[in-house]
C-alpha positions in Angstrom: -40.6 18.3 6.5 -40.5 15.8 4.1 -38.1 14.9 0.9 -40.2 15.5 -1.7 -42.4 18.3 -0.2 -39.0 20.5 -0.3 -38.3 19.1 -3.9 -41.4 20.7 -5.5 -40.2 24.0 -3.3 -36.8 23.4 -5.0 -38.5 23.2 -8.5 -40.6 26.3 -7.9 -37.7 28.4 -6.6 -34.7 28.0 -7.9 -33.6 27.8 -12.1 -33.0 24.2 -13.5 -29.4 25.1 -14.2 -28.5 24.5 -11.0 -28.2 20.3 -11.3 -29.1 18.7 -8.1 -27.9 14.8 -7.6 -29.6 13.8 -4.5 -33.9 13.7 -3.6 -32.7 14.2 0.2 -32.4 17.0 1.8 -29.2 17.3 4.7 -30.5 18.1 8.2 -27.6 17.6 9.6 -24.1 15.7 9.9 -20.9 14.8 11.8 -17.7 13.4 10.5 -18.6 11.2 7.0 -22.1 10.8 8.0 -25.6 12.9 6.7 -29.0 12.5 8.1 -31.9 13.9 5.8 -34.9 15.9 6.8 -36.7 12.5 7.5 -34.1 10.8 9.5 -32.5 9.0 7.0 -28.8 7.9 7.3 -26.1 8.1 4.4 -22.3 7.4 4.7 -20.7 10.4 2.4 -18.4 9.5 0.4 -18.5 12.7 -1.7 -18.0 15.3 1.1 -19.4 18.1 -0.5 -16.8 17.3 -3.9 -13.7 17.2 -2.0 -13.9 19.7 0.5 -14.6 17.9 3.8 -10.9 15.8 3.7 -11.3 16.7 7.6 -15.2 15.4 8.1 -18.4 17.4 8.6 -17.9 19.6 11.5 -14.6 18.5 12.5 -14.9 19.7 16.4 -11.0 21.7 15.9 -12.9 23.4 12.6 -15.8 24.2 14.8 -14.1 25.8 17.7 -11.6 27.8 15.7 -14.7 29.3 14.3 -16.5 30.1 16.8 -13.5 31.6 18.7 -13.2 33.7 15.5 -17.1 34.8 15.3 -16.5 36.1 18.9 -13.9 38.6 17.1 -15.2 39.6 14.2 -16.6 38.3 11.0 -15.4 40.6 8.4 -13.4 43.7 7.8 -12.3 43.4 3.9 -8.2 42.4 4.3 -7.7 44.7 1.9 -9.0 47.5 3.8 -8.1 46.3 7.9 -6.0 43.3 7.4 -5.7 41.0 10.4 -2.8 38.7 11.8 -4.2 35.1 10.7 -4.3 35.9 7.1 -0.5 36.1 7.3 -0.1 33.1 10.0 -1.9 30.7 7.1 0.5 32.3 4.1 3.3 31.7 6.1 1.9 28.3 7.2 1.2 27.2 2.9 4.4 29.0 1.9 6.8 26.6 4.4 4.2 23.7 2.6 3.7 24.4 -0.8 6.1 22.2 -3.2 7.4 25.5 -5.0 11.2 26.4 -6.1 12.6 29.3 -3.8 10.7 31.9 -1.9 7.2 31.8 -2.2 4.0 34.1 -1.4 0.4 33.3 -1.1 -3.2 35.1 -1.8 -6.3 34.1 -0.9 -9.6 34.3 -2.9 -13.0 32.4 -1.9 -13.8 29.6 -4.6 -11.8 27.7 -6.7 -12.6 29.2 -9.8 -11.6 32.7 -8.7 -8.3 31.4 -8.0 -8.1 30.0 -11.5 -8.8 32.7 -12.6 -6.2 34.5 -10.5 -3.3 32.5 -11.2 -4.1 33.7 -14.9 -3.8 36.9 -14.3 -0.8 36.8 -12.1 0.6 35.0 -15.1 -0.7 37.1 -17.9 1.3 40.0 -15.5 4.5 38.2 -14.9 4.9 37.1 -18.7 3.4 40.1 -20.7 2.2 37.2 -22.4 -1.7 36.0 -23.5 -1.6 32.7 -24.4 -3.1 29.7 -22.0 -2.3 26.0 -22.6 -5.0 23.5 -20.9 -6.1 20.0 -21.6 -9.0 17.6 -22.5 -11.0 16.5 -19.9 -9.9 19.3 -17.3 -11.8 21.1 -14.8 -11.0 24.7 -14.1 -14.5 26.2 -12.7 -17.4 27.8 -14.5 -16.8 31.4 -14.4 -16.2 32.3 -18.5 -12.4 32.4 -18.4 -12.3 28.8 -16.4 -15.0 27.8 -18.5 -12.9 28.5 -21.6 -9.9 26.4 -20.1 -12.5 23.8 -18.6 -12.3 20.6 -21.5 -15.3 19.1 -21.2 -18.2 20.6 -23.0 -21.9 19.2 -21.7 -23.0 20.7 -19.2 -20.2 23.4 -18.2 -20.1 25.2 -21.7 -23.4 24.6 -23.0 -25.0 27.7 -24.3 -22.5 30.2 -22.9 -20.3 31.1 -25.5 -18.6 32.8 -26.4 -15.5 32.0 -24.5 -12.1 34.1 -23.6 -9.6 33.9 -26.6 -6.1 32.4 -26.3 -7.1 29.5 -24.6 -5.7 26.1 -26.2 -6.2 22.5 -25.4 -3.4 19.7 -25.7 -3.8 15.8 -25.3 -4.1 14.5 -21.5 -2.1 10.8 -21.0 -4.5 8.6 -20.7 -3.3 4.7 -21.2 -6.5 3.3 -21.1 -7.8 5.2 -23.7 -4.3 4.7 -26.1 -2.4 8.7 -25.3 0.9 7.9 -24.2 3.2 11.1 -22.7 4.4 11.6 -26.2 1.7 11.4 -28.1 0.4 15.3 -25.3 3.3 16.5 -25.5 3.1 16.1 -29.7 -0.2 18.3 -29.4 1.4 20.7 -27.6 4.2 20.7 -29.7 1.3 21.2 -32.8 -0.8 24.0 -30.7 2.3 26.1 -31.4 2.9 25.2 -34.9 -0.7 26.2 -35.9 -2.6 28.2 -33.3 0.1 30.4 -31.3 3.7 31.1 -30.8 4.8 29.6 -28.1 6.7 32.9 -26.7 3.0 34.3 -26.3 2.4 32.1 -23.5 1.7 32.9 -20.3 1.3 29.7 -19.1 0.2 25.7 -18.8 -2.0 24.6 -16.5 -3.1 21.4 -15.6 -4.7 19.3 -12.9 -1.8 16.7 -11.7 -4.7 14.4 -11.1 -7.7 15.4 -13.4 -10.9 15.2 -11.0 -14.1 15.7 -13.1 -12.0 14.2 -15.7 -12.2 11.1 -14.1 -9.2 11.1 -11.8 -6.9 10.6 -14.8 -3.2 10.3 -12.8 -0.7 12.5 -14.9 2.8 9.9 -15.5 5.9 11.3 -14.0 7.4 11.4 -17.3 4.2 13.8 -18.4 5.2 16.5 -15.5 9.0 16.4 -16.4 8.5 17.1 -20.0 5.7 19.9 -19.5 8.4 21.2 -16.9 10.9 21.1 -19.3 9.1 22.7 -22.0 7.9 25.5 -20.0 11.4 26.5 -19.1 12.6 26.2 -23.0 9.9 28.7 -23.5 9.5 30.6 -20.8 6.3 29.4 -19.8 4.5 29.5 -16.3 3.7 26.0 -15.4 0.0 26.2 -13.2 -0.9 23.1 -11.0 -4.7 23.0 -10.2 -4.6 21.5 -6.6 -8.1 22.5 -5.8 -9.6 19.2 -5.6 -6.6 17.3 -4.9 -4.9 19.2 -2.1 -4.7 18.7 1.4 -3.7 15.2 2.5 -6.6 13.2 -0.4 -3.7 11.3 -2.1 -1.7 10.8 0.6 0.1 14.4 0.6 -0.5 17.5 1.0 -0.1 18.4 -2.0 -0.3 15.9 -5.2 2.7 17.7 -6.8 4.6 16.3 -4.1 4.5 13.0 -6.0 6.8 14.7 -8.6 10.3 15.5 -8.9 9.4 18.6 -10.6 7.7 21.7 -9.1 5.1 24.2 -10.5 5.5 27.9 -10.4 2.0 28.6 -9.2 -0.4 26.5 -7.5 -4.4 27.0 -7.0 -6.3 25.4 -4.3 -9.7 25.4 -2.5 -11.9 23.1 -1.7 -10.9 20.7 1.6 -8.5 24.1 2.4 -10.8 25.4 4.8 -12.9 22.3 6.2 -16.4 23.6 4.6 -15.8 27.2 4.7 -15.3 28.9 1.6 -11.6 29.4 0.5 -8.9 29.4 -1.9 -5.5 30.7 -2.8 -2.9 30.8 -5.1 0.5 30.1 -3.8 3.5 31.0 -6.0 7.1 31.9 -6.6 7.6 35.4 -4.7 8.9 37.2 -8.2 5.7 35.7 -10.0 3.0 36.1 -7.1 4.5 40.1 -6.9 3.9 40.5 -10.6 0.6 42.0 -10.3 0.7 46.1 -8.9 -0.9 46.9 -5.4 -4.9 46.4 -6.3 -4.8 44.1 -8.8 -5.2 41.3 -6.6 -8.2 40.6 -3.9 -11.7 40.5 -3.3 -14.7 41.7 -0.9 -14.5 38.1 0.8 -11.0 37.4 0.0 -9.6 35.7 2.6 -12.8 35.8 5.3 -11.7 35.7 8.5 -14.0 32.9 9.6 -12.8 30.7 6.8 -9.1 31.3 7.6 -9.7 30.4 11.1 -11.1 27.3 9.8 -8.2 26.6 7.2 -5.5 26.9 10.1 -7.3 24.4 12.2 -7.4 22.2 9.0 -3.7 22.2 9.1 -3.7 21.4 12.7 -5.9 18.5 12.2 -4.0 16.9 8.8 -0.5 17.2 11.0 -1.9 16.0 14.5 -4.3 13.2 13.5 -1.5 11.9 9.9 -3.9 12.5 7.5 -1.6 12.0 4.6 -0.7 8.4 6.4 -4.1 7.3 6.8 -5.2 8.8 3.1 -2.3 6.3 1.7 -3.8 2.9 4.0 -7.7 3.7 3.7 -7.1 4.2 -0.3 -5.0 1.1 -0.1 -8.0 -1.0 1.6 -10.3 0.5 -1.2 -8.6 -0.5 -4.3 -8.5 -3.8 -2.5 -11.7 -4.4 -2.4 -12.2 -3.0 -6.1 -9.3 -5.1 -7.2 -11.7 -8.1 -5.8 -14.4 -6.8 -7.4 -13.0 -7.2 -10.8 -13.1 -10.3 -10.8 -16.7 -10.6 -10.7 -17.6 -7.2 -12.5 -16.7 -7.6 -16.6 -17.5 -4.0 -16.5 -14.6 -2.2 -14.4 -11.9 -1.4 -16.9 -9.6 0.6 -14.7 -8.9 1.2 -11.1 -6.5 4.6 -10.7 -5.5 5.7 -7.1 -2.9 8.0 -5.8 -3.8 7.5 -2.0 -7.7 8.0 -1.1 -8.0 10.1 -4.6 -9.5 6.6 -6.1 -11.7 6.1 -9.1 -13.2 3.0 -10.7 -14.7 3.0 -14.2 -16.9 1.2 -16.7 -17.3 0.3 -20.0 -19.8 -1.9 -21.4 -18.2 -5.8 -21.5 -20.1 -6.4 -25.0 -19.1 -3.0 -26.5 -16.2 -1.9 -24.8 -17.7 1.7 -25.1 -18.0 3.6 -21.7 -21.5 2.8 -20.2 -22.9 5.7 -18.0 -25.9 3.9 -17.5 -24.0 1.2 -15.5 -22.2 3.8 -13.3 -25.5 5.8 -12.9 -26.9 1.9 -11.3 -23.7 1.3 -9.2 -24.3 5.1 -7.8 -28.1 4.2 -7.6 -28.0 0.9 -6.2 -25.1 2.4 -3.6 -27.4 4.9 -2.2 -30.4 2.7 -1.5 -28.4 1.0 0.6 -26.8 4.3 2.5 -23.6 5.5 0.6 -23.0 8.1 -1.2 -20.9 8.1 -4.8 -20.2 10.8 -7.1 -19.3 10.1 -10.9 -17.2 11.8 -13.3 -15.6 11.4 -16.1 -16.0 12.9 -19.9 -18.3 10.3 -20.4 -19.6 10.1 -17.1 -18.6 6.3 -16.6 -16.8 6.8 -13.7 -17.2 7.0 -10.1 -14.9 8.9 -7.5 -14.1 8.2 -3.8 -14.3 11.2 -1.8 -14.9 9.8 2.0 -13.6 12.4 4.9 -10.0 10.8 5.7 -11.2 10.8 9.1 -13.9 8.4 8.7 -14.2 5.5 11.5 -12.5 2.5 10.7 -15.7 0.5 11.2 -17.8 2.6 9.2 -15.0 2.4 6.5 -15.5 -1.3 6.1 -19.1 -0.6 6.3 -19.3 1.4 3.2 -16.7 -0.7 1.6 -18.9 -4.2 2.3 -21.9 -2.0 0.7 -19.8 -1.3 -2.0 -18.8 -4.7 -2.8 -22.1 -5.8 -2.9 -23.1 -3.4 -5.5 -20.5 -4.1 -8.1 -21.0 -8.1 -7.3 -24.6 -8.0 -8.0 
């Protein structure tokens, strides 16, 4: 098979509106390396958006799995439940950074826990009212899309959207939005669009990720904390993207002095398998009546096999510790870069959950184009970027934390050859 033989297949098969980055196709992979149908080599530094913090076909992952499939693949939990489901609950409850008791439910994407968490808020509360923010990234099903804040390509041609859905400021230094200046459009979202006592909740990503890996301040967290308690609000943390050991703990909410009520997460849960959940305060997560919680897949044996060998692997091989010193050596080298690249205006990290962006040195406007050429230029040479960003001028770091040493410096020389040229 060849790359471009399978494109034209792609073309003729499946609808446009599923965007595809790469003109490779995977064969196969180990650890943070993919080979294409023709043999070619990439490092991967998106692992599959976040969800391989653990490496393509970690061989724990693998075997867990397979001592699953030789069990059984599937009864519905709702309808035969089985032991593990309860072992990984237990397991996320002891972990999660949540006040008091705490109880978990698990769901298959990140988006359906999203949309979860709403409803388990919506039932605690009695209230309707959502709270979100620009630039965030809650899923594309319609009530995510209505809380997602970006617009092209997530929301285009879709609407309508779910009502009572607002969107306050994010901080964002670079950009001039200080702490007070969102929590000031909060204060004006319920002085002209809803009371606050008819909402449910705020939800936010602690660490935006198709935002652009925009790092919410300390002092952000402890005033949305605050506010939520003056008004009996829900406060929602979005971990999907950056849970499970990517900035250097298991949970990025552990970086704060303040806790969330609920807390959604996905993605590198599970090692590849799909998976999510919603962890919460036990009064909160029991709002909902018997029923009103689950799914078909909810919770698929195979991929909670997986998820409790992820744990394993985090705990056994210090992810969170090496997340800290690999994301460490990367800003290093993009610190460097700087120097020689008028174009990088900002370097954020919070462990390995590292972003660089652009703007254009004669402008000062964000410049896609020069991020699309760093991620173009990268990839010739075998590594593999992501971008993000609401104006698409940056790019993300999303290498497996288990990623060899030497192939770390690898990609990282590659790296520093592309923003030097």
């Amino acid at each position: 098979m060849k790359n471009a033989e399978l494109n034209q297949r792609r073309l003729a098969a499946t609808p446009r509106g599923i965007g595809v980055m790469c003109g490779f196709y995977a064969e196969r992979a180990e650890n943070a390396t993919l080979w294409d149908v023709e043999g070619n080599e990439v490092i991967d530094f998106a692992s599959g958006i976040a969800v391989l913090n653990t490496g393509h076909r970690h061989p724990k992952v693998i075997a867990a799995i397979e001592k699953q499939l030789q069990a059984f693949t599937h009864t519905a939990y709702q309808i035969v439940p089985y032991e593990s489901y309860i072992s990984l609950a237990e397991r996320l409850n002891q972990r999660a950074p949540i006040e008091g008791a705490c109880k978990t439910a698990f769901f298959t994407t990140g988006a359906e826990a999203v949309e979860n968490a709403v409803k388990i808020a919506r039932a605690y509360t009695g209230r309707p009212g959502l709270i979100t923010f620009g630039g965030a990234f809650h899923g594309r099903t319609y009530m995510t899309m209505a809380l997602t804040g970006k617009v092209a390509p997530y929301k285009l041609g879709f609407g309508p959207f779910p009502g009572s859905v607002f969107h306050g400021q994010y901080p964002n230094a670079l950009y001039g939005v200080s702490t007070e200046d969102a929590i000031n459009s909060l204060e004006r979202i319920f002085k002209a669009d809803i009371d606050p006592k008819q909402v449910a909740a705020i939800i936010l990503e602690p660490i935006q990720g198709e935002g652009g890996f925009n790092i919410a301040p300390a002092d952000f967290m402890q005033a949305l904390r605050t506010l939520c308690d003056q008004h009996g609000i829900l406060l929602i943390a979005d971990e999907v993207q950056s849970g499970f050991a990517r900035t250097g703990k298991l949970f990025a909410m552990e970086h704060y002095a303040v806790k969330p009520d609920l807390i959604t997460m996905a993605k590198s849960l599970a090692g590849g398998m799909p998976l999510s959940a919603v962890a919460g305060r036990a009064d909160v997560m029991d709002a909902p009546a018997p029923g009103g919680l689950g799914g078909t897949y909810a919770g698929n044996p195979l991929a909670i096999a997986a998820a409790l060998a992820v744990l394993d692997v985090i705990e056994e091989e210090q992810l969170c510790q090496r997340s800290q010193r690999l994301g460490q050596q990367l800003v290093e080298v993009l610190q460097q870069a700087r120097n020689h690249c008028p174009a990088i205006v900002d370097i954020r990290a919070r462990g390995s959950m590292v972003a660089v962006e652009f703007n254009d040195p004669q402008t000062g406007k964000p410049s896609p184009e020069f991020t699309r050429q760093v991620q173009q230029k990268a990839q010739q040479e075998g590594l593999l970027l992501l971008s993000c960003g609401v104006n698409g001028n940056v790019i993300r770091f999303l290498y497996p934390l288990t990623i060899p040493d030497a192939q770390f410096n690898q990609a990282l020389a590659i790296l520093s050859r592309v923003l030097n040229q």
